[in-house]
C-alpha positions in Angstrom: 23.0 6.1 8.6 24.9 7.7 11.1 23.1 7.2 14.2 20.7 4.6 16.1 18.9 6.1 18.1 19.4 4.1 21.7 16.0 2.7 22.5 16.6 0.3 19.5 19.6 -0.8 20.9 17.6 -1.6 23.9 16.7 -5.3 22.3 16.0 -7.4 19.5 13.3 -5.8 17.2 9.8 -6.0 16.0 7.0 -6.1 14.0 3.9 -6.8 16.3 3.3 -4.7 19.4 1.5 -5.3 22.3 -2.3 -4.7 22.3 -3.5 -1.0 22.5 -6.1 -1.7 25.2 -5.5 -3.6 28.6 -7.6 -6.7 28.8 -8.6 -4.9 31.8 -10.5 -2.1 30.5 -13.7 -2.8 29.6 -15.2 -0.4 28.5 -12.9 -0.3 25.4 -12.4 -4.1 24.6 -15.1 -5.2 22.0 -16.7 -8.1 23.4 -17.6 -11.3 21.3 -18.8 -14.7 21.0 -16.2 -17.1 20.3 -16.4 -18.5 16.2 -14.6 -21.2 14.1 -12.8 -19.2 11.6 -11.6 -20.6 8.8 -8.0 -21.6 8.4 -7.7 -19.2 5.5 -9.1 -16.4 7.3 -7.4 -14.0 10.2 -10.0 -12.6 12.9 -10.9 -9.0 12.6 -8.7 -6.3 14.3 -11.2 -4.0 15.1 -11.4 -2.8 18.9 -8.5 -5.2 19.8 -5.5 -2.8 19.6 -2.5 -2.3 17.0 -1.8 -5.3 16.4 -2.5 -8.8 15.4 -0.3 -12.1 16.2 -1.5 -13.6 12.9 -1.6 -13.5 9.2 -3.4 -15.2 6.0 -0.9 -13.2 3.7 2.7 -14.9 4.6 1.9 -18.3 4.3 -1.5 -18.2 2.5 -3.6 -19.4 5.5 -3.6 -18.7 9.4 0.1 -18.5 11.1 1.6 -16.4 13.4 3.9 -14.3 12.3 7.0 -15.7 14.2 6.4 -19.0 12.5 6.6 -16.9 8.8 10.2 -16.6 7.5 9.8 -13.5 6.1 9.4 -10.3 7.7 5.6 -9.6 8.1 4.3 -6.6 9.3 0.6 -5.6 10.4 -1.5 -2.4 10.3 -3.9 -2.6 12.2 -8.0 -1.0 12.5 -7.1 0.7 15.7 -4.0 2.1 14.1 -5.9 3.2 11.3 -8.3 5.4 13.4 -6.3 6.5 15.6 -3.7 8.7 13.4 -6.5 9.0 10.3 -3.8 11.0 8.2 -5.8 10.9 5.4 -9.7 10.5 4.9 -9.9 7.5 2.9 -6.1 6.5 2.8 -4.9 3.6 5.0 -1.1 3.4 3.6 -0.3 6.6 5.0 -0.6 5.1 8.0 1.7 1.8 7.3 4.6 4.3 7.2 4.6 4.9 10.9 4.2 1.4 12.0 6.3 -0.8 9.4 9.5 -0.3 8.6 10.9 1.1 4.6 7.4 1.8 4.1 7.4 5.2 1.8 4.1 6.6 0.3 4.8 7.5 -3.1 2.6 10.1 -5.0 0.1 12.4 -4.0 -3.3 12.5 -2.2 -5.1 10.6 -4.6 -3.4 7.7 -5.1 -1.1 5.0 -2.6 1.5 3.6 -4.6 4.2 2.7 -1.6 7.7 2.2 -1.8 9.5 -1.1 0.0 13.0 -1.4 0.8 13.8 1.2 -1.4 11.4 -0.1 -4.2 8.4 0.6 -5.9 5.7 -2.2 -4.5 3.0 -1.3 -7.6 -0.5 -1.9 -7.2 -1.9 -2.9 -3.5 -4.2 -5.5 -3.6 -7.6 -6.5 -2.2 -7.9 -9.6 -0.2 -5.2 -10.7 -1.7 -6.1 -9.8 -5.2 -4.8 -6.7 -7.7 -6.2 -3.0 -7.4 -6.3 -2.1 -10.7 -8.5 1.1 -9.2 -5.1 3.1 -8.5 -5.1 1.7 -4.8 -8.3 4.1 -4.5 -10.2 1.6 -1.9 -11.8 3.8 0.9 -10.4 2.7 4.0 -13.7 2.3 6.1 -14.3 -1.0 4.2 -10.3 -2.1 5.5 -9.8 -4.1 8.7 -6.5 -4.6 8.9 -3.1 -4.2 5.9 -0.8 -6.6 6.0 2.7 -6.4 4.2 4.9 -8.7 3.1 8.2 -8.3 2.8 10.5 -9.6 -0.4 8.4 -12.2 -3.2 5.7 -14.2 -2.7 5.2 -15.0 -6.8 5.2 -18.8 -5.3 1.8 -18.6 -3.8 0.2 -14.9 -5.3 1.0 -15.2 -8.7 3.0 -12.7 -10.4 1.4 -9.4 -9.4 3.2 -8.8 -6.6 6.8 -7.1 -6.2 10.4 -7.9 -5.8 10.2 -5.8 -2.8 7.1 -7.0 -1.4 3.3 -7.2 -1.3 0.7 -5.0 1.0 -3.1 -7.1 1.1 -5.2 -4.9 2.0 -8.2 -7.1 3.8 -11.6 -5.9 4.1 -14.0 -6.4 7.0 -16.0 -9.5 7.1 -20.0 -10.0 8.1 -19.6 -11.0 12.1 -22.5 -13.1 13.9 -22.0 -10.8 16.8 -24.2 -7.4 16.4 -21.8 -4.0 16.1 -23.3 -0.6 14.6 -21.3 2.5 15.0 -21.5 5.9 13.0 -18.9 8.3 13.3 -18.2 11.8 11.8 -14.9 13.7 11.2 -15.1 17.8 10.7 -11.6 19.4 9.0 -9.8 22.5 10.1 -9.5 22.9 6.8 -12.7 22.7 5.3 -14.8 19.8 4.5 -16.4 17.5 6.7 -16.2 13.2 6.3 -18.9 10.8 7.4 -18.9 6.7 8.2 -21.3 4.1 9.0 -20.7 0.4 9.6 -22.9 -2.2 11.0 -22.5 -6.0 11.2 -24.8 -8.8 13.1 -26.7 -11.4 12.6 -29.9 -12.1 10.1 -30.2 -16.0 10.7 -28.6 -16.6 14.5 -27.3 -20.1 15.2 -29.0 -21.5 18.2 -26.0 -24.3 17.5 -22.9 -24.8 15.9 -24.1 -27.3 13.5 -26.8 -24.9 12.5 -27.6 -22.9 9.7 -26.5 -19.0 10.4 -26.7 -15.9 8.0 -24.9 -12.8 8.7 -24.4 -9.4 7.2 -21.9 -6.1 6.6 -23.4 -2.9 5.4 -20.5 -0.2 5.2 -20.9 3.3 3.9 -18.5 6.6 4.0 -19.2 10.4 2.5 -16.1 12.6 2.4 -16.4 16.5 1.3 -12.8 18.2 2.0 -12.0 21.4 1.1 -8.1 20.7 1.3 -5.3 17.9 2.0 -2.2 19.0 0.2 0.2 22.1 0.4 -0.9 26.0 1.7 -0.2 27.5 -1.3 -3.0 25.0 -3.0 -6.6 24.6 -3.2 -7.6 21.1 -3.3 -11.0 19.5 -3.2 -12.4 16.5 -2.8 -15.7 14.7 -3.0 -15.7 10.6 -2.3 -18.0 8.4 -0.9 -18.0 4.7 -1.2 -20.6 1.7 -0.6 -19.3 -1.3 0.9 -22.3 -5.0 1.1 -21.6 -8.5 2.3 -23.0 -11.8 3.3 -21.5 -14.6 5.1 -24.4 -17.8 4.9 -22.7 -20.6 7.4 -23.9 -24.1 7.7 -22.6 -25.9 10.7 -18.6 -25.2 10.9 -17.8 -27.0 7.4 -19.4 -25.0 4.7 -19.2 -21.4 4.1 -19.9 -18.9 1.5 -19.3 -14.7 2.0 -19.7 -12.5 -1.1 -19.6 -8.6 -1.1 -20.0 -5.7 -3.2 -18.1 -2.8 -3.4 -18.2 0.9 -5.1 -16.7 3.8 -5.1 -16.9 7.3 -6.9 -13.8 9.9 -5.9 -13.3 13.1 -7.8 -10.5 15.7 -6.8 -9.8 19.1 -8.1 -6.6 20.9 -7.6 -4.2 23.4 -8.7 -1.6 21.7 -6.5 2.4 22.8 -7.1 4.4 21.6 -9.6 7.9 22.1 -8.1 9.6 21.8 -4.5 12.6 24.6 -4.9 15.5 24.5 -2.5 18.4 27.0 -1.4 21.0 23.8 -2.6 19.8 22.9 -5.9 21.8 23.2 -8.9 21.8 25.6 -11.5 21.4 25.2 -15.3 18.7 24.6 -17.7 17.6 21.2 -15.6 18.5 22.3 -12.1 16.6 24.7 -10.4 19.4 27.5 -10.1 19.5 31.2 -8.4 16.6 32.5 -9.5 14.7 30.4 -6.9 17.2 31.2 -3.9 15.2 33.2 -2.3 12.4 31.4 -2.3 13.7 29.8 1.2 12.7 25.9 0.0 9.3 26.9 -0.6 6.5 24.9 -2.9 6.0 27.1 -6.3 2.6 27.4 -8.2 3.4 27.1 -11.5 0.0 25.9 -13.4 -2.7 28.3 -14.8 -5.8 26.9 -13.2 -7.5 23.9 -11.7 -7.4 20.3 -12.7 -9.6 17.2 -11.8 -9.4 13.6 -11.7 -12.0 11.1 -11.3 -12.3 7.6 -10.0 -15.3 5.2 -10.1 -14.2 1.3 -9.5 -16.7 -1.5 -8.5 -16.3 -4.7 -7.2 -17.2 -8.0 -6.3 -15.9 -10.9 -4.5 -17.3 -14.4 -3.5 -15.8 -17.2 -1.5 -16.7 -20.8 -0.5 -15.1 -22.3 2.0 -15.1 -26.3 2.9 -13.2 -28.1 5.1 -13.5 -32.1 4.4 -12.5 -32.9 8.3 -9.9 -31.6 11.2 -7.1 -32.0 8.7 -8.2 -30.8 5.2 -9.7 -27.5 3.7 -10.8 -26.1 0.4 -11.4 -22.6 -0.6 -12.0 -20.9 -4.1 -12.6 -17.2 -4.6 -13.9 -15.1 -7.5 -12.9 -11.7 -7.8 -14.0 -8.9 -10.3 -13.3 -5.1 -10.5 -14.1 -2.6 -13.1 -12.4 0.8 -12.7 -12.6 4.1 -14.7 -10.7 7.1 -14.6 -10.9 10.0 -15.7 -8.1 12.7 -15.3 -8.1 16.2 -17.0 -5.0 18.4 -16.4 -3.1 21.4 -17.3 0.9 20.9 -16.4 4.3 22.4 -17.0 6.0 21.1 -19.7 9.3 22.4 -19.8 11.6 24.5 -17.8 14.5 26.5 -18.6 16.0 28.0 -15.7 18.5 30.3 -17.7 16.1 31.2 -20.4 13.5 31.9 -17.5 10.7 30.5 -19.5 8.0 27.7 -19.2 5.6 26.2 -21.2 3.2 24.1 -20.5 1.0 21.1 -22.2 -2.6 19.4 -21.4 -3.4 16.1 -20.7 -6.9 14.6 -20.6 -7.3 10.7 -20.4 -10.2 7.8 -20.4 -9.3 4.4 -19.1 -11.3 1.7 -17.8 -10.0 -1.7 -16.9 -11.6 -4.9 -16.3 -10.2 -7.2 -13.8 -11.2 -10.8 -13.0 -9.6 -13.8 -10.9 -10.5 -16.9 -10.0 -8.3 -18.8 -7.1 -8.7 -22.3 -5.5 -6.8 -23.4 -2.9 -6.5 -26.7 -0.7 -4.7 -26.7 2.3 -4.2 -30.1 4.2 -2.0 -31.0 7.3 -0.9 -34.9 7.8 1.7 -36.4 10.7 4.2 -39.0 8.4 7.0 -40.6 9.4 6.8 -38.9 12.8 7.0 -35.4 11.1 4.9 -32.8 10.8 3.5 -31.7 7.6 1.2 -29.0 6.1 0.6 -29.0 2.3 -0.7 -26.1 0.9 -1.1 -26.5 -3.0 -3.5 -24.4 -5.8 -4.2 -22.5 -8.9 -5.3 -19.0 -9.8 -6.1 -17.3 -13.0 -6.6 -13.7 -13.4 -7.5 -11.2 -16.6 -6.5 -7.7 -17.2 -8.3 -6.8 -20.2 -7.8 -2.7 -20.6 -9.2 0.2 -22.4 -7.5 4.1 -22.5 -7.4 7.1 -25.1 -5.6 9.9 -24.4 -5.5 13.4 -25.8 -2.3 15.7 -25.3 -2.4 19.6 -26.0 -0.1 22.2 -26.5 3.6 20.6 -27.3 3.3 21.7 -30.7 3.9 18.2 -32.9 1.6 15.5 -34.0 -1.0 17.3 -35.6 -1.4 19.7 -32.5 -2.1 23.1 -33.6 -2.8 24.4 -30.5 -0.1 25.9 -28.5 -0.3 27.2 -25.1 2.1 30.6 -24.5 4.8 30.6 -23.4 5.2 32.3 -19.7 8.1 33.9 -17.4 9.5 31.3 -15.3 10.7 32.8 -12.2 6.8 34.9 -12.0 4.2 33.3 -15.0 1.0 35.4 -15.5 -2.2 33.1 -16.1 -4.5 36.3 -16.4 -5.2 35.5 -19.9 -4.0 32.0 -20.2 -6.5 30.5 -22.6 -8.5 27.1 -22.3 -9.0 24.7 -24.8 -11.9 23.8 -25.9 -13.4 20.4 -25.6 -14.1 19.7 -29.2 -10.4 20.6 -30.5 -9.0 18.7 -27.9 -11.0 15.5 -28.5 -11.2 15.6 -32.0 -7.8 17.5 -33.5 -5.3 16.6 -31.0 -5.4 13.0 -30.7 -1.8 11.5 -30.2 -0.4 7.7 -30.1 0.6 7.5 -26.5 1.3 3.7 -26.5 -1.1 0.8 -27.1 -4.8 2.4 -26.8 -5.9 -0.8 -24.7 -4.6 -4.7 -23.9 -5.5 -7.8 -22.5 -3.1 -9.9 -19.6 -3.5 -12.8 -18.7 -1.9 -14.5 -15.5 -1.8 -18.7 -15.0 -0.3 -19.8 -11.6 0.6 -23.4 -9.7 1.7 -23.8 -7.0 2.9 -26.1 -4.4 4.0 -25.4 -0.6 5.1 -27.7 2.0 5.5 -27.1 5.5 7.6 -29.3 7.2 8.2 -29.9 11.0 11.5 -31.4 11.7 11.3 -31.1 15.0 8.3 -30.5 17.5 7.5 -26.5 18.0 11.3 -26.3 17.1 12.1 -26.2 13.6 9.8 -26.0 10.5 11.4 -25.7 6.7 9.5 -24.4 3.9 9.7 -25.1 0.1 7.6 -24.2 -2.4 7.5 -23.7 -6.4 5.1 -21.8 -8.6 4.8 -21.6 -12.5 3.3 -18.5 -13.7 2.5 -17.7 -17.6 1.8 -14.3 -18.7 0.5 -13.7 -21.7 -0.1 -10.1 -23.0 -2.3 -9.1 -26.0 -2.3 -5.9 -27.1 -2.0 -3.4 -30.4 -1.5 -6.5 -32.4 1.2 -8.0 -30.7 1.0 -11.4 -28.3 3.9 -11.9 -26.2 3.8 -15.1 -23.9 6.4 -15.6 -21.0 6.5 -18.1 -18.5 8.9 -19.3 -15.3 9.4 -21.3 -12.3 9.6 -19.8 -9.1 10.7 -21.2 -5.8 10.4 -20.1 -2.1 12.8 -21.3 0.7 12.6 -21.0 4.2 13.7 -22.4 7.4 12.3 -21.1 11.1 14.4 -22.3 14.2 13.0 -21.8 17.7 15.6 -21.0 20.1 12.7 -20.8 22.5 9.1 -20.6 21.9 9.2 -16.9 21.6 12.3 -16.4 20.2 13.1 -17.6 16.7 15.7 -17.1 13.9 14.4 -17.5 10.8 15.9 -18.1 6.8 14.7 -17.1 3.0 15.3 -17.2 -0.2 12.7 -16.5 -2.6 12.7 -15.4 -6.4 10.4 -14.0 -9.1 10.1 -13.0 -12.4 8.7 -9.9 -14.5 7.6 -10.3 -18.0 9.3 -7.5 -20.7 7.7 -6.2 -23.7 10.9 -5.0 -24.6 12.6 -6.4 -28.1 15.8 -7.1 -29.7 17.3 -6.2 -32.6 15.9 -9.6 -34.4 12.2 -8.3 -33.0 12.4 -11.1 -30.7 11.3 -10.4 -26.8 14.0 -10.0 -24.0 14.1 -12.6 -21.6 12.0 -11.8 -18.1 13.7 -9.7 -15.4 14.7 -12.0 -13.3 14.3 -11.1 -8.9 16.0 -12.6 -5.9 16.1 -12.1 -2.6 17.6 -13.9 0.5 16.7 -12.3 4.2 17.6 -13.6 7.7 16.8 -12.4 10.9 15.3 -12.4 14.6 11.7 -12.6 16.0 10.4 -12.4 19.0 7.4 -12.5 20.7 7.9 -12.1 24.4 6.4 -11.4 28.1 2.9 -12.5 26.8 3.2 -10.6 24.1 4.6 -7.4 25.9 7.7 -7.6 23.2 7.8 -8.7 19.8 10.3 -7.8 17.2 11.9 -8.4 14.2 15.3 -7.6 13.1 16.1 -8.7 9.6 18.8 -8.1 6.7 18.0 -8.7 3.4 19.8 -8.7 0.1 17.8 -8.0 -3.2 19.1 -8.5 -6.7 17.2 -7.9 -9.9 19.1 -8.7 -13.4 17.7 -9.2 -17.4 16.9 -5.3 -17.2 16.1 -3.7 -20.3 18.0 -1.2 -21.8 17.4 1.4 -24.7 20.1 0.9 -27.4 21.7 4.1 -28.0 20.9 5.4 -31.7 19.0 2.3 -32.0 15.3 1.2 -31.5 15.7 -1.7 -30.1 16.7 -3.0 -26.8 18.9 -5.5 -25.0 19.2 -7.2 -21.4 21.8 -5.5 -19.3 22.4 -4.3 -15.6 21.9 -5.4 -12.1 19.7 -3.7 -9.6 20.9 -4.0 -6.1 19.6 -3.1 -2.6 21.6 -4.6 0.5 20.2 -3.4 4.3 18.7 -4.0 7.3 14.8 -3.3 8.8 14.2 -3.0 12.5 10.6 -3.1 13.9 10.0 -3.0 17.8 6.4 -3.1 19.9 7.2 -2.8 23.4 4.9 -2.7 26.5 7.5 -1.0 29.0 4.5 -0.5 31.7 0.8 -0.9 32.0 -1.3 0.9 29.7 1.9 2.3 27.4 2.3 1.0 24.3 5.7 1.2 21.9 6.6 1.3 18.3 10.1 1.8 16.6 11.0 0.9 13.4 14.0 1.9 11.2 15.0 0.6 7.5 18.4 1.4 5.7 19.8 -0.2 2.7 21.9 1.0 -0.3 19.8 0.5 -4.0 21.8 1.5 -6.7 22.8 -0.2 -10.5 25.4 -2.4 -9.0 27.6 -1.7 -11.9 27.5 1.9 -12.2 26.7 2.6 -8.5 23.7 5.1 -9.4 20.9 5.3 -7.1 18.0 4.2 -9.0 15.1 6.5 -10.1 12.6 6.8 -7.2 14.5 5.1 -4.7 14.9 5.6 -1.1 17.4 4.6 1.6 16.5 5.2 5.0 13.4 6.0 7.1 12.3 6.0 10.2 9.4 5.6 12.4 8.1 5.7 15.9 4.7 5.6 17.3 3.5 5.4 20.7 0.4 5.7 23.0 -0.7 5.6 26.7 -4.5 4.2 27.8 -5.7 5.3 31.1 -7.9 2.7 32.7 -8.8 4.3 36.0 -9.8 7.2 37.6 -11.1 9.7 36.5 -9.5 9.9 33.1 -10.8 6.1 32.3 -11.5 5.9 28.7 -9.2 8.5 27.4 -5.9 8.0 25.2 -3.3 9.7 24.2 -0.7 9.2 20.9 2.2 10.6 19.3 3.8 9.4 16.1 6.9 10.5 13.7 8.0 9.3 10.9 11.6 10.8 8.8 12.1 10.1 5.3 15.6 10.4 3.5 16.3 11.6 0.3 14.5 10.2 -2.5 16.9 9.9 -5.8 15.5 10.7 -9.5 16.8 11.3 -13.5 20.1 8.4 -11.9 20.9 10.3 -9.1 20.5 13.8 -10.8 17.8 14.8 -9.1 16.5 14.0 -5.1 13.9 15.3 -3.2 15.4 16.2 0.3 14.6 14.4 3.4 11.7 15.1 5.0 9.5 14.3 8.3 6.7 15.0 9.6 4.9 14.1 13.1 0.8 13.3 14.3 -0.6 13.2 17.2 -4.1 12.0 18.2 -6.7 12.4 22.1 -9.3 9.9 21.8 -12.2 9.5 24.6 -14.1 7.3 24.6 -17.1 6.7 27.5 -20.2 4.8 27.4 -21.4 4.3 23.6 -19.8 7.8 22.9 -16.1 8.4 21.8 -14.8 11.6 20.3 -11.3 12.3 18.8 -8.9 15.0 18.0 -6.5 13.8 15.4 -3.2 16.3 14.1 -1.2 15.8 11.7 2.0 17.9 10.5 2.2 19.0 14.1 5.4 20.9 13.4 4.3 22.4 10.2 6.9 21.0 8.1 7.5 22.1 4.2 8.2 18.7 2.5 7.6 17.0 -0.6 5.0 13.8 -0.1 5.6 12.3 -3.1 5.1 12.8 -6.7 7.1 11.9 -10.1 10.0 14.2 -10.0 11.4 17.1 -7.9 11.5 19.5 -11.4 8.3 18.4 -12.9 5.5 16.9 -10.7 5.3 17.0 -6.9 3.0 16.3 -4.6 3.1 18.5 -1.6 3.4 17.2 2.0 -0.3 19.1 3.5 0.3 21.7 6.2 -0.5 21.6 10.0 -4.4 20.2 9.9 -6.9 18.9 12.8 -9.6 16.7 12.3 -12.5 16.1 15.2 -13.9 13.1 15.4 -17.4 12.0 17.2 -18.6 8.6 17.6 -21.9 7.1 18.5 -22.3 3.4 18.8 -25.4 1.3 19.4 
């Protein structure tokens, strides 16, 4: 990092903005009767701007975020229609309003990057996507992301780096029906419907009241990656709920949801620059000329489809003013399907490449089960809130796959081998389905497993002094057991979580944490025996503010992360040992800002240093600096009430791979969006790419797989509410 720019100079920084639409304007604020919500629940985001002052994910029930003492950041509904990068996608959009928020691989999947590491799976309401964080966005409210562990209270699939909870929209007792349709410069058109009310109104509060969700969205694209690609997709997804409410103690909201996604592609394989290196690995001269261009280097279309279900039921009590009680049940089934033709190897001085083919079945079952009791009690002239639970979740999994084409185990099938610097596929041949299924079956791992996850917890709140100071502790113990191919492994661990929140005044606080976590290994030793966990650690302080009615809030944090018990190969050996440290050590900045009526602020900016902390190698797939900004003016009068303008950016630095051998260069890229929006009628121009940047997305590595950034696109959207 060289330079700041001066606007986040300009104060202490964020992570909530102010509200995208002036109480004032009426004709934009969604208008609502006034609910109990449960103290595990957040109210929706939908129609009230970019941001929400709350979250359920930070503390595991209702808080605003300048009482969390962690850095918390929120994407909100607005936000998520307003840039609408991608059709079904709502991480994209996280990386222009959080900060260190990278999205990782390509237009199918969201695996994002936090402070500089990878997060892994998203989850649902607080619970794992094992669907390949596929979820169609319509069903999402609002994403919220947690910064550093939070093993204590979410059990152990979460990441050293940080969680992001996607939360889904809930049945609402006030009526709201919209449908809205998107059209593609590109190709392809996208179509939503979401409607909420009432079934059984509650004439009072102590009443009986039944309400419903019925969401649905239909997406045929004929593009969403690179120019020199073809990519299509065809997605639609079915979203059902029901809350049943009697009086304001007893609750119960279940929901069903299903998806079906397939995408076909010959997307590029390689992102060549002017700089790269030469030799059999780099990418060398023969690609000089090719001015940093993406290169087609695969004979013919691939496909890859999704189909996940899922269901989810909740109960909520609460015993009196003080005490609550939830318990959840959660179950997803996913099943992919991917069949592809890739590179194999490259040899840029022999100017040759080969190529191999993969096709793959997997379906995994997931099912949790969560209860939680949340209580708040005044001793000893102190405040307390105890939060305290159990959860218990299965992985049981299921995948063959078939490789083609590299010429060992059994394989006699070999596809040709082609020129490198200009491959002919006239006559490259196709396998057939038979040989492939039944004569090239290879062991790729253990064919299928079952995980199992055990977690308690205990969290206690504690107000030292009055709506000045508030310390938190907690401890968790999480077993993981793993069953697979014959082998049980069994691992277990305490976790704690520390944190302390000081109110220098009631919108601006400093705030303390240390938390840790623990990965299981299935790594052994030279005895066969199992390595001891990886062990995770984290401490962050930092700044939050919440200011001029919430015209500024910020949060300014630095962080140090340390991960240690890695495993490492043995060279000549095939075993393992524990070995290495995994640092990152930064700073995140994230600003929402009101300067005048009507505009509306974001700036965010994350740098940090990951590397092996003995070695000093970056670390495969890690990335030090981005930035962000996005920002947006509402005009409230005259004759351009009802219309709004954006503009967002977003810059990405270099992202490292083979331990430091290999990067992808920095990229950005920057979207725009016109939204109108009069009586029950809003339409939308949405851009993104404005500049028409070449840049690589995402993908596995820059001399094997990448996943193109898409070119300059324009989607038009029309919405009719009733």
């Amino acid at each position: 990092m060289k330079k700041i720019p001066a606007i986040v100079f300009s104060a202490v920084l964020p992570i909530l903005g102010a509200p995208l639409f002036s109480q004032e304007d009426s004709s934009l604020v969604a208008t609502e009767e006034v609910i109990t919500l449960s103290e595990f629940e957040v109210e929706a985001t939908e129609g009230k701007g970019y941001f929400s002052s709350h979250s359920v994910t930070g503390l595991k029930t209702n808080k605003l975020l300048i009482d969390i003492p962690q850095s918390v950041g929120i994407v909100s509904r607005d936000m998520l229609d307003d840039l609408s990068i991608k059709g079904g996608s709502s991480i994209e959009t996280a990386k222009f309003a959080v900060s260190g928020m990278v999205p990782r691989n390509d237009y199918r999947y969201e695996t994002p990057i936090q402070r500089g590491f990878r997060s892994g799976r998203t989850l649902v309401d607080g619970f794992r996507d094992t669907g390949h964080n596929m979820m169609d966005k319509v069903i999402i409210d609002h994403v919220e992301i947690v910064k550093g562990p939070t093993q204590v209270l979410w059990g152990q699939r979460n990441a050293l780096s940080g969680i992001v909870s996607k939360q889904t929209k809930k049945p609402r007792f006030t009526s709201n029906r919209w449908v809205r349709s998107f059209f593609y410069s590109e190709g392809g058109f996208r179509f939503e419907a979401d409607a909420t009310g009432p079934i059984i109104k509650k004439k009072r509060a102590e009443d009986f009241g039944l309400a419903y969700r019925a969401i649905g969205a239909y997406e045929d694209r004929d593009s969403v990656t690179a120019k020199e690609a073809a990519v299509f997709r065809d997605q639609w997804a079915l979203h059902g709920a029901l809350t049943a409410s009697w009086g304001q103690k007893f609750s119960v909201m279940a929901y069903v949801s299903y998806l079906n996604s397939y995408n076909k592609d010959n997307a590029p394989n390689d992102f060549i620059r002017k700089d790269s290196t030469t030799g059999a690995n780099g990418t060398g001269e023969l690609f000089v000329g090719t001015g940093g261009r993406f290169q087609l280097r695969q004979p013919a279309y691939t496909f890859d489809e999704m189909k996940i279900k899922m269901f989810s039921a909740i109960v909520d009590y609460q015993f009196n003013d003080n005490w609550a009680f939830r318990a959840n049940g959660f179950h997803q089934r996913s099943w992919r399907h991917p069949n592809q033709i890739r590179n194999f190897k490259k040899d840029f001085e022999a100017d040759t490449i080969t190529f191999w083919g993969l096709e793959q079945e997997a379906v995994t079952w997931y099912k949790s089960v969560t209860a939680d009791i949340r209580g708040k009690t005044n001793w000893l002239n102190l405040g307390h809130e105890i939060n305290f639970g159990v959860s218990w979740d299965e992985n049981d999994s299921f995948s063959r796959r078939w490789d083609v084409g590299q010429g060992g185990g059994g394989v006699d099938f070999v596809f040709p081998t082609l020129k490198l610097s200009n491959p002919d596929f006239t006559n490259f041949p196709q396998p057939l389905q038979d040989e492939k299924w039944l004569r090239t079956d290879r062991a790729r791992g253990r064919a299928g497993g079952v995980s199992n996850v055990s977690n308690y917890y205990y969290q206690h709140n504690l107000e030292v002094l009055k709506e000045k100071l508030f310390v938190v502790a907690g401890t968790g113990y999480s077993q993981v057991k793993n069953n697979g191919g014959g082998d049980e492994d069994d691992q277990s661990d305490w976790v704690r979580r520390a944190g302390l929140v000081f109110k220098v005044k009631p919108d601006i606080a400093i705030y303390f944490n240390n938390s840790t976590k623990f990965d299981p290994v299935t790594r052994r030793d030279q005895n066969n025996d199992l390595l001891n966990p990886q062990q995770g650690i984290v401490y962050e302080v930092g700044v939050k503010t919440a200011m001029w009615n919430g015209r500024f809030t910020s949060t300014i944090a630095w962080f140090d992360l340390r991960a240690t018990n890695i495993p490492v190969s043995v060279p000549g050996e095939n075993y393992h040992r524990s070995s290495g440290e995994q640092v990152n050590q930064g700073w995140e900045i994230d600003l929402g800002f009101e300067p005048v009526k009507n505009w509306q602020l974001i700036v965010t900016a994350y740098a940090g240093d990951i590397k092996d902390a003995n070695t000093g190698v970056p670390l495969n797939d890690s990335v030090n600096n981005t930035y962000s900004f996005m920002t947006a003016y509402n005009f409230t009068e005259g004759n351009l009430k009802g219309l709004r303008v954006g503009l967002a950016g977003y810059w990405c630095g270099r992202r490292f791979y083979r331990n430091g051998g290999g990067e992808f260069p920095p990229w950005h890229t920057f979207s725009g969006w016109i939204r109108y929006k009069k009586n029950n009628w809003a339409f939308g121009v949405h851009l993104e790419n404005l500049t028409d940047e070449y840049y690589p997305h995402g993908g596995y590595d820059p001399f094997n797989m990448v996943a193109p950034g898409p070119p300059f696109n324009a989607k038009f959207s029309i919405e009719r509410s009733f």
